[in-house]
C-alpha positions as CSV (number, residue, x, y, z in Angstrom):
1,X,-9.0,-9.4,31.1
2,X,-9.4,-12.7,33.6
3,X,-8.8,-15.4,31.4
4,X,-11.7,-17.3,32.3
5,X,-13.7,-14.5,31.2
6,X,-11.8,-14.6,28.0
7,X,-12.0,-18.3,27.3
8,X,-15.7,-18.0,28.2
9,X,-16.1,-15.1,25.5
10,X,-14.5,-17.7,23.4
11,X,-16.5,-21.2,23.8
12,X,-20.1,-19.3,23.2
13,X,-18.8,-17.5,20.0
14,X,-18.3,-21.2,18.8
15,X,-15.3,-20.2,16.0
16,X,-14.2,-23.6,15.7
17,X,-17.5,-24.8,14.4
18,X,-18.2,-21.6,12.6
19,X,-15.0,-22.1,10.4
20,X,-15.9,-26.0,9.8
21,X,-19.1,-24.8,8.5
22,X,-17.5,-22.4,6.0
23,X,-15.4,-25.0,4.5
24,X,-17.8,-27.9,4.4
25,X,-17.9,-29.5,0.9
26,X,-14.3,-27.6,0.1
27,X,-12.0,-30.2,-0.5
28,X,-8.8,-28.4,-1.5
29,X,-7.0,-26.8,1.6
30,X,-5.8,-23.9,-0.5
31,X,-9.2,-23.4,-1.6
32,X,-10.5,-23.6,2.4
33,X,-8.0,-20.8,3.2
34,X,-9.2,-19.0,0.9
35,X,-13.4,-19.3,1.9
36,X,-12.0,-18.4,5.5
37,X,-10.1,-15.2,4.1
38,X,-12.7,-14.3,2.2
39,X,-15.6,-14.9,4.6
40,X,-14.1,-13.9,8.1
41,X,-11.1,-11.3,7.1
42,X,-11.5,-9.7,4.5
43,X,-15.7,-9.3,4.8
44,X,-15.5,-8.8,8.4
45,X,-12.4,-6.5,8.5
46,X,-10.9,-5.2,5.2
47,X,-13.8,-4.2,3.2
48,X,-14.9,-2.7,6.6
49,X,-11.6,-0.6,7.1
50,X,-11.7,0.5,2.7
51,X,-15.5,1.7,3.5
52,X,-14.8,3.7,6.0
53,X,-11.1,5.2,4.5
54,X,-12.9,5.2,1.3
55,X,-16.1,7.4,2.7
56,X,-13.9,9.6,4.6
57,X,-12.5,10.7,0.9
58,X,-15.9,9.9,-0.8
59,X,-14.7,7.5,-3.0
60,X,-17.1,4.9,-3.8
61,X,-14.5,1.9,-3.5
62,X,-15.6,-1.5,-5.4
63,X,-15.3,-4.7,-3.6
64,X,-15.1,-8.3,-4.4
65,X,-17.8,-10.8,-4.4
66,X,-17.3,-12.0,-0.6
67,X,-20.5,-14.5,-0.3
68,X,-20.0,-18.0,1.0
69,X,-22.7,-19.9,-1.4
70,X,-21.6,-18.1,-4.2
71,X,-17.5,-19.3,-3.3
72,X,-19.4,-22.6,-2.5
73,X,-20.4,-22.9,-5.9
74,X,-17.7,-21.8,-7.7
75,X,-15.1,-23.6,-5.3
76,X,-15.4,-27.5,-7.7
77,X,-14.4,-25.2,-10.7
78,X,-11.9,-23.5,-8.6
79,X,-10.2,-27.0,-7.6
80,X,-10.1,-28.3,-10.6
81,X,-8.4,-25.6,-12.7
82,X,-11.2,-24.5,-14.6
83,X,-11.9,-21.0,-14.1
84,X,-9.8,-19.0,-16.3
85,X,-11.7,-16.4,-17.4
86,X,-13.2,-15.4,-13.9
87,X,-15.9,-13.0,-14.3
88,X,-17.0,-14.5,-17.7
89,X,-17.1,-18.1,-15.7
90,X,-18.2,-16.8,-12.9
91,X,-21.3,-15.9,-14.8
92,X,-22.0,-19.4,-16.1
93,X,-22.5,-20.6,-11.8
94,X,-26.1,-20.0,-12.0
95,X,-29.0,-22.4,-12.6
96,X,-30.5,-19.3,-14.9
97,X,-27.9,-18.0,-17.3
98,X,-27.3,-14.7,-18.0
99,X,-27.8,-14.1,-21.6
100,X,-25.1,-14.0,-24.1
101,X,-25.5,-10.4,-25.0
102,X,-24.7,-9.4,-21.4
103,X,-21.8,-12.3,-20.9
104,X,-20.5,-11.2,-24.4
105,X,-20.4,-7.8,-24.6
106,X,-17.2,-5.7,-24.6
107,X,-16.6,-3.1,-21.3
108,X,-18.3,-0.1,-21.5
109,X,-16.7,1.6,-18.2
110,X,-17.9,5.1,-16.8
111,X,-16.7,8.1,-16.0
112,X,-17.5,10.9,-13.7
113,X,-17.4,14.5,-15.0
114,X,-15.7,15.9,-12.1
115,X,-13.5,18.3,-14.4
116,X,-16.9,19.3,-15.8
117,X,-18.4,20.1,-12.3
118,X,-15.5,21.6,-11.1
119,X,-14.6,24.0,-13.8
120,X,-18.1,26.0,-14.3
121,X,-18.7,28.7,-11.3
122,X,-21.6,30.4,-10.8
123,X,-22.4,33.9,-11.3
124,X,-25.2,33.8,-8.8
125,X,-22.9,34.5,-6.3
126,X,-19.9,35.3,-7.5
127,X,-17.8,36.1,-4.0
128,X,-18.4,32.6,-2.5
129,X,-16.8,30.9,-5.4
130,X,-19.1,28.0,-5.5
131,X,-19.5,25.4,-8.4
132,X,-22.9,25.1,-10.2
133,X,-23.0,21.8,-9.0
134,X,-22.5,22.4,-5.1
135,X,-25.1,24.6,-5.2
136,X,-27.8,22.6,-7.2
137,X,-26.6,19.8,-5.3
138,X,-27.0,21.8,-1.7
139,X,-30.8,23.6,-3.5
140,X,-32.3,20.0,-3.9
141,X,-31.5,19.3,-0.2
142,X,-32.7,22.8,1.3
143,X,-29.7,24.2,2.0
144,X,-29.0,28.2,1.6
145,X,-25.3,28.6,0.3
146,X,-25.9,32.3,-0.1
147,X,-23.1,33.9,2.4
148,X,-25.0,35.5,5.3
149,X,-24.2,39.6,3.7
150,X,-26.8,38.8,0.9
151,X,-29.0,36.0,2.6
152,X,-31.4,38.6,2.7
């Protein structure tokens, strides 16, 4: 690539400014390495690269709060030592508090009944093998799973 191209390319993407403005009003450097991580690496790449690995396996992969206001906010408390208990202080940020009974309450987690799904065939049709699920699953969309021999 010509280099005045390059350099062109970039002066109008502006990064230098771009990066002020997501640390403005973050005094601690630490914390303003952190707001560019967060807001230009790992938004922009990393949670772009575990999507996509994570779809091509169809897991549903859980990603980190990665908003600037809301790193904004919590970046005084951040500074200063006094978030300790992150997701239970994180939850005191904004102006309308979440209530006590939803800040308080113990995990409930979740699980997925794949060993369920996976376990009970069907004796619909019996020489394809398929799971009850796949086939509710692929009936609800339109799809025929019946092999071609007894499509008819």
């Amino acid at each position: 690539m010509d280099p005045e191209i390059a350099q062109d390319g970039l002066n109008r993407l502006q990064l230098s400014s771009r990066f002020d403005d997501t640390v403005r009003g973050i005094d601690s450097p630490l914390l303003k390495v952190s707001a560019l991580e967060v807001i230009w690496y790992m938004r922009n790449q990393l949670l772009r690269d575990s999507d996509w690995a994570g779809m091509a396996h169809s897991l549903e992969i859980r990603t980190p709060l990665a908003d600037l206001e809301v790193f904004r906010a919590i970046a005084p408390y951040l500074g200063r030592g006094e978030l300790k208990e992150r997701k239970k202080d994180l939850a005191t940020v904004p102006l309308k508090r979440l209530p006590r009974s939803i800040t308080e309450r113990k995990k409930t987690g979740f699980t997925v009944p794949i060993r369920e799904w996976a376990s009970r065939t069907s004796n619909k049709w019996p020489a394809r093998g398929h799971r009850d699920w796949a086939i509710q699953l692929a009936g609800e969309s339109g799809f025929d799973l019946r092999p071609p021999f007894l499509a008819n």
